[in-house]
BAMARKOL-665250 format. One record per residue (C-alpha): x, y, z; residue in one letter. Coordinates in steps of 0.25 Angstrom, whole numbers, plus 5000, padded with zeros to 4 digits. Each point is the difference from the previous one (the first is absolute). Example, Ala and Ser with C-alpha at 12.3 -4.5 7.8 and 13.67 -1.06 7.14 Angstrom:
504949825031A500650144998S
//
This chain:
509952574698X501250064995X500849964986X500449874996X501449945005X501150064992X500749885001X499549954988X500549994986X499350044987X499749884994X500049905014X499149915002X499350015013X499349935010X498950055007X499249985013X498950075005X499149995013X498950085002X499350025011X499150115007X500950095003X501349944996X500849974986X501149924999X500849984989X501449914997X500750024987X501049924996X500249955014X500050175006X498850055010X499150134998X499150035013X498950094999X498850045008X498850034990X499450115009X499250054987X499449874997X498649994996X499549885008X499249974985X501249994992X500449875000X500949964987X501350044997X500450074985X501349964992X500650114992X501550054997X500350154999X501150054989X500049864992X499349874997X500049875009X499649874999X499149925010X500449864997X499149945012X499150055010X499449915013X499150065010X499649935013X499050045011X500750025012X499249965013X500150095011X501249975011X
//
């Protein structure tokens, strides 16, 4: 996947979706779409990490849900 949006602020909140599946990741932020093919995925990974590169960020709430397959 390639950089963040650089429609964003320092200092925005944001508002983040993410769907994983095997070989897909999706993410919305703030209501804009990132596709990407995860050809390099390793079929045991199967979390997600939260970080922020260049300054501090706050996760002020974080749901997860199964997804079923379509």
């Amino acid at each position: 996947m390639g950089r963040g949006p650089s429609y964003l602020t320092e200092g925005q909140p944001i508002r983040m979706h993410v769907f994983l599946d095997k070989l897909l990741v999706e993410v919305f932020i703030n209501g804009q779409t990132c596709t990407s093919v995860a050809q390099d995925r390793d079929p045991r990974c199967d979390g997600i990490d939260l970080f922020s590169e260049g300054a501090t960020a706050c996760c002020t709430q974080l749901d997860i849900w199964d997804m079923n397959p379509a």
